[in-house]
C-alpha positions as semicolon CSV with decimal commas, in nm:
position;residue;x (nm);y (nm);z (nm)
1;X;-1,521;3,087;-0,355
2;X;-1,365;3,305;-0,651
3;X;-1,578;3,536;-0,826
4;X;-1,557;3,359;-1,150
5;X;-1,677;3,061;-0,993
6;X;-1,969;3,228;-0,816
7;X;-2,051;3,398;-1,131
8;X;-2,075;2,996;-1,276
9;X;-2,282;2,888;-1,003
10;X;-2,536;3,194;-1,073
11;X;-2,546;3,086;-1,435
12;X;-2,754;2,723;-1,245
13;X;-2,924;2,826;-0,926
14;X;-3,027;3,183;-0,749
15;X;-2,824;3,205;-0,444
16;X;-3,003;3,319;-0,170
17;X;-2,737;3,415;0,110
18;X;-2,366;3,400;0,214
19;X;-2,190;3,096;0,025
20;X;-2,046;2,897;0,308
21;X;-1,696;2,671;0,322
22;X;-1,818;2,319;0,407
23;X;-1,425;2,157;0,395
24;X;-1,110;2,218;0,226
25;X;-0,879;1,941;0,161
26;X;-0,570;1,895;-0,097
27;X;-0,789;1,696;-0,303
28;X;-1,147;1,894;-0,336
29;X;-1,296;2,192;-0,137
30;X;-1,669;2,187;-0,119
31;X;-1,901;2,443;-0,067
32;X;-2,284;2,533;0,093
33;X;-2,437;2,743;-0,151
34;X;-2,792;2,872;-0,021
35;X;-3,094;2,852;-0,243
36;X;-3,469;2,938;-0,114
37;X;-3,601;2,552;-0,086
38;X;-3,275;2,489;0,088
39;X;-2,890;2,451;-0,068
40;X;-2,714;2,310;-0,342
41;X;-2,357;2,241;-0,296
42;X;-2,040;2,312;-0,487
43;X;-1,733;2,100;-0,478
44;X;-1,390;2,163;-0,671
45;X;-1,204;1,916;-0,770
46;X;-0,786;1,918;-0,763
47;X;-0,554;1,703;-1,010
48;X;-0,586;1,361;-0,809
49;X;-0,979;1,380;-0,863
50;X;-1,013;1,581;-1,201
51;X;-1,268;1,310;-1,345
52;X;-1,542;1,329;-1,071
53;X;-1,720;1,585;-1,259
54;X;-1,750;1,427;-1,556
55;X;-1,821;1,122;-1,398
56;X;-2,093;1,222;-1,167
57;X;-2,287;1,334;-1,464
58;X;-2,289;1,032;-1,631
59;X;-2,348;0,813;-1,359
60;X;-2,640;1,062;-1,317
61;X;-2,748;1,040;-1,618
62;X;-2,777;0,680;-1,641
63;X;-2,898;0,632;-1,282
64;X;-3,077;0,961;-1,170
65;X;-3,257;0,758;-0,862
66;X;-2,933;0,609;-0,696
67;X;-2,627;0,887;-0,739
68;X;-2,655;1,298;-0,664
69;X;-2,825;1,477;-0,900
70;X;-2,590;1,700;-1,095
71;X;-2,716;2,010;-1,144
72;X;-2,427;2,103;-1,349
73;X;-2,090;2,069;-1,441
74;X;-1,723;2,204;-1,572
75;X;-1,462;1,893;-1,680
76;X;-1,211;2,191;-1,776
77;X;-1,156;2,359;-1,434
78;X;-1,306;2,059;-1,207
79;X;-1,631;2,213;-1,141
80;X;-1,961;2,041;-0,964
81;X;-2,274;2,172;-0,862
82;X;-2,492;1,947;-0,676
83;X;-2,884;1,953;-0,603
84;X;-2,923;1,860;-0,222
85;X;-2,922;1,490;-0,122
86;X;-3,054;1,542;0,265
87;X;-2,915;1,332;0,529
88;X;-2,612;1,109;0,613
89;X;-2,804;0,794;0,670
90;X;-2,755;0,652;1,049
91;X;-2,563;0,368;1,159
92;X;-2,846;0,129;1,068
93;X;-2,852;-0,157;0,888
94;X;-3,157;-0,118;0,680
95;X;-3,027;0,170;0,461
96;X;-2,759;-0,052;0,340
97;X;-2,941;-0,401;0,284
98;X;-3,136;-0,149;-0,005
99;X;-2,830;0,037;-0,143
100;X;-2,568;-0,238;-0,177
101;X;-2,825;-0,405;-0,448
102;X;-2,918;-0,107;-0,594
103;X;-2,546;-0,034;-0,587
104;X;-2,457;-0,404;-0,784
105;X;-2,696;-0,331;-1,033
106;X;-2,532;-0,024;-1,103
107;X;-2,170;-0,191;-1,148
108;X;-2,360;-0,431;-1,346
109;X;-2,459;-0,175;-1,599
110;X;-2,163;0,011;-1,610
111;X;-1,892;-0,216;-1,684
112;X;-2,002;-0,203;-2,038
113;X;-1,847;0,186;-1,987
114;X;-1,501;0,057;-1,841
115;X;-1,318;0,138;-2,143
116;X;-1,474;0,445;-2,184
117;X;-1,461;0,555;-1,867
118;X;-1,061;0,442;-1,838
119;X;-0,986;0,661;-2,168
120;X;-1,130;0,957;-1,998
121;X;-0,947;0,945;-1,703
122;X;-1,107;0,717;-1,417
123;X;-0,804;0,585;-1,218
124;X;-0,709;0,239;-1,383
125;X;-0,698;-0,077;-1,077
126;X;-0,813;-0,369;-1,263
127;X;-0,648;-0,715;-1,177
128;X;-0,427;-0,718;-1,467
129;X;-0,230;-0,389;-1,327
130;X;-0,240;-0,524;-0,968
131;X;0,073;-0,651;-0,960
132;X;0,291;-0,393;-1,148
133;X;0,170;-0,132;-0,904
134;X;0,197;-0,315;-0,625
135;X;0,556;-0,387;-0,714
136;X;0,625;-0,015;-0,747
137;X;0,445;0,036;-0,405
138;X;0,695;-0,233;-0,285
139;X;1,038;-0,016;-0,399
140;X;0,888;0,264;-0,135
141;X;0,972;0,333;0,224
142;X;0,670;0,193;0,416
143;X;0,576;0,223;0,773
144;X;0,480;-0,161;0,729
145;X;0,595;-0,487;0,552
146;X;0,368;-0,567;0,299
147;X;0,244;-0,934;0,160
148;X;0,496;-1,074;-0,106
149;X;0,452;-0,962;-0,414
150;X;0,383;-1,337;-0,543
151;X;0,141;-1,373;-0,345
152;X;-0,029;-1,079;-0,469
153;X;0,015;-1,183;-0,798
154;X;-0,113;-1,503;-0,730
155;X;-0,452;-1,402;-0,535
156;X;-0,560;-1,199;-0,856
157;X;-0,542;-1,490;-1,082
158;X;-0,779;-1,635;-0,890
159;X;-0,980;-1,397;-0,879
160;X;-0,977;-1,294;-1,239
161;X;-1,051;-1,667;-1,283
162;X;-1,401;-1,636;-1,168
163;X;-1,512;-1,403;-1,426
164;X;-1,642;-1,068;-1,327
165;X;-1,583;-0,765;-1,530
166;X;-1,409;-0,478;-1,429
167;X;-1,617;-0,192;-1,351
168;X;-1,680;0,165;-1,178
169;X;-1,549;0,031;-0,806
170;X;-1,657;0,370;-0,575
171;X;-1,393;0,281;-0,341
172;X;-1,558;0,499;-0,017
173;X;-1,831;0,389;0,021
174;X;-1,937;0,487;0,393
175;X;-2,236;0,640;0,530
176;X;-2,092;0,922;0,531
177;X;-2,142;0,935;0,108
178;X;-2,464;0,785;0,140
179;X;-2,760;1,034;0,191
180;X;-3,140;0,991;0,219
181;X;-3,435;1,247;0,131
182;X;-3,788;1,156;0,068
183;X;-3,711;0,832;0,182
184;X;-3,419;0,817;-0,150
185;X;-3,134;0,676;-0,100
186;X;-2,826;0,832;-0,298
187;X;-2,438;0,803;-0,366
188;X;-2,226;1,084;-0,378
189;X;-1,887;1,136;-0,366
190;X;-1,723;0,962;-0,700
191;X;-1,322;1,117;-0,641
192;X;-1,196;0,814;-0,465
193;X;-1,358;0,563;-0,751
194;X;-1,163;0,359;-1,015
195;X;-1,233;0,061;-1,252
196;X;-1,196;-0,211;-1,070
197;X;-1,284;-0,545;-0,968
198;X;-1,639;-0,486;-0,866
199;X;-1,655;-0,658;-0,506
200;X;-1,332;-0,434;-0,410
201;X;-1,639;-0,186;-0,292
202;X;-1,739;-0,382;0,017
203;X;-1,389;-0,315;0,143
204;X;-1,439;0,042;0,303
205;X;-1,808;-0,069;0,322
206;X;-1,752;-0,316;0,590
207;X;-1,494;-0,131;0,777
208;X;-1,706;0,088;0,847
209;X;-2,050;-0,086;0,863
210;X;-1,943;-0,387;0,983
211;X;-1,954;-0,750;0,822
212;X;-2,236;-0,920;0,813
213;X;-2,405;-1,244;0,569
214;X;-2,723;-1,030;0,560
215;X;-2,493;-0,739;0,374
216;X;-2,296;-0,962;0,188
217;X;-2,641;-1,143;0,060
218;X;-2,797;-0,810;-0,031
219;X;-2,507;-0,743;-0,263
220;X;-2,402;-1,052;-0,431
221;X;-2,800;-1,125;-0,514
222;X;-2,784;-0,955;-0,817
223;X;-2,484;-1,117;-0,945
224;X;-2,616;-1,462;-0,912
225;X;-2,556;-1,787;-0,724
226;X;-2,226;-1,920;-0,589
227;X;-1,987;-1,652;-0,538
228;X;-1,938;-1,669;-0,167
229;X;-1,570;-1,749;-0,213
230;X;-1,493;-1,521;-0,492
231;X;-1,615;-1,223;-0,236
232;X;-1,395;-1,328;0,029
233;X;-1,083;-1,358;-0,217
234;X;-1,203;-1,019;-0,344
235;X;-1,204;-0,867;-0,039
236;X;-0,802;-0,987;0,047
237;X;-0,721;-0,849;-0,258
238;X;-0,947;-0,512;-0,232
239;X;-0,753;-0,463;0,052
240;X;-0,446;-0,438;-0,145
241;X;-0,597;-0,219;-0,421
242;X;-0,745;0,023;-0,160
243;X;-0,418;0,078;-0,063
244;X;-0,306;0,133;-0,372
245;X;-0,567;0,407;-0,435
246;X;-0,436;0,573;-0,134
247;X;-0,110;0,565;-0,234
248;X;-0,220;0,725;-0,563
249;X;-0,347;0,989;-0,376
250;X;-0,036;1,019;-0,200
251;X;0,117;1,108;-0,498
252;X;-0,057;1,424;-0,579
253;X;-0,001;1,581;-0,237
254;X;0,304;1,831;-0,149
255;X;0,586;1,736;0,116
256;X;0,396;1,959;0,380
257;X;0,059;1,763;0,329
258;X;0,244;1,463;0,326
259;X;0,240;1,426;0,705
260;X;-0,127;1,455;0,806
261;X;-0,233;1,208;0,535
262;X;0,022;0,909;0,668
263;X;-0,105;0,847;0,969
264;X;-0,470;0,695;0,801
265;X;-0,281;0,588;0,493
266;X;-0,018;0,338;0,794
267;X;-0,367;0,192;0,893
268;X;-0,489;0,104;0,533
269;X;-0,150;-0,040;0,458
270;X;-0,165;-0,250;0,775
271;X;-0,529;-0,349;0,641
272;X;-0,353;-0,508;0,352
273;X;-0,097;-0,698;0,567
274;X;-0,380;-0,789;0,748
């Protein structure tokens, strides 16, 4: 960590120890920053995720329960400090059958900020740019053949038929970003977000979690009655928007990082096919 930035972090918390690298990536490096109840953590932010600062605070400061708790933050050089958030939650079930409702009622709330939120930055994957991007995505050299574009175009008119507004779409949302402490559950993790169609979320989620009616229940309870088949659309299309995301991110990395990141990205493309 640079001196100017441990000077920042001193301005927040006393640090009481070493300041430890947790992960370095092209995208963010995060550090362990001791404290004498425990740690707080900060994370910097490169190019590709320059609004997760900003963001995190304001998702904090509309939901302080559900997301990390910023302790502070720097929009200007991509700064975050973060108050601990305890442990990865487990490879159970009940963790997410809370979250994912919690989770809708946040999208529910926010999509009144999806303009706001675009104009400062948050990566821009609602329906109506779908298609052009996917198009682009198209012109590239791709380890896999991808749906037709048509058809692409075609799924998100159905799915913009049914009526849902775009909102803040977290896009990773694993276990691995979901933490409990005092029996609170919390989000972290905001870089890989966008506006979005809402329901594009349970892609990642149920990759990794698995599919189930019980998780799709939990979630789509707070959005009302009959939209079973808009879900399922949504999640053939998320699948083509995740990749999308990735491919965004692909963007902002050099020719030498290039490499490393196209082995996961082949997968997530093949998830779209799929």
């Amino acid at each position: 960590m640079t001196p100017e930035a441990e000077r920042w972090v001193a301005e927040y918390v006393h640090p009481a120890g070493p300041v430890e690298l947790v992960h370095e990536r092209p995208w963010s490096t995060v550090y362990r920053v001791p404290v004498a109840d425990g740690a707080v953590w900060f994370k910097v932010c490169n190019e590709v995720q320059a609004f997760e600062p900003r963001l995190s605070a304001e998702l904090f400061g509309r939901w302080p329960d559900l997301v990390g708790e910023v302790l502070a933050y720097d929009e200007a050089r991509g700064w975050l400090l973060l108050a601990d958030a305890g442990e990865r939650i487990g490879a159970a079930s009940e963790p997410w059958l809370e979250l994912l409702p919690r989770y809708a009622e946040l999208q529910r709330g926010e999509a009144r900020h999806a303009e706001e939120q675009l104009a400062k930055g948050v990566p821009d994957l609602t329906l109506g740019t779908l298609p052009v991007r996917y198009a682009d995505l198209l012109e590239r050299h791709l380890p896999v053949e991808l749906r037709p574009l048509e058809e692409v175009e075609r799924l998100c008119a159905e799915l913009a038929a049914a009526g849902l507004p775009a909102t803040i779409q977290h896009d990773d949302l694993h276990r691995n970003n979901v933490y409990q402490r005092d029996g609170r559950l919390r989000l972290l993790d905001w870089g890989d977000s966008s506006i979005s169609h809402p329901f594009f979320s349970l892609v990642v989620t149920f990759r990794f979690a698995g599919e189930s009616s019980k998780l799709k229940e939990a979630y789509l309870e707070p959005w009302g009655p009959d939209l079973d088949e808009a879900l399922e659309l949504a999640l053939r299309v998320g699948a083509v928007a995740h990749a999308l995301a990735w491919s965004r991110q692909r963007d902002f990395l050099s020719p030498a990082e290039r490499p490393a990141f196209d082995a996961p990205f082949a997968e997530v493309l093949r998830s779209a096919v799929r």
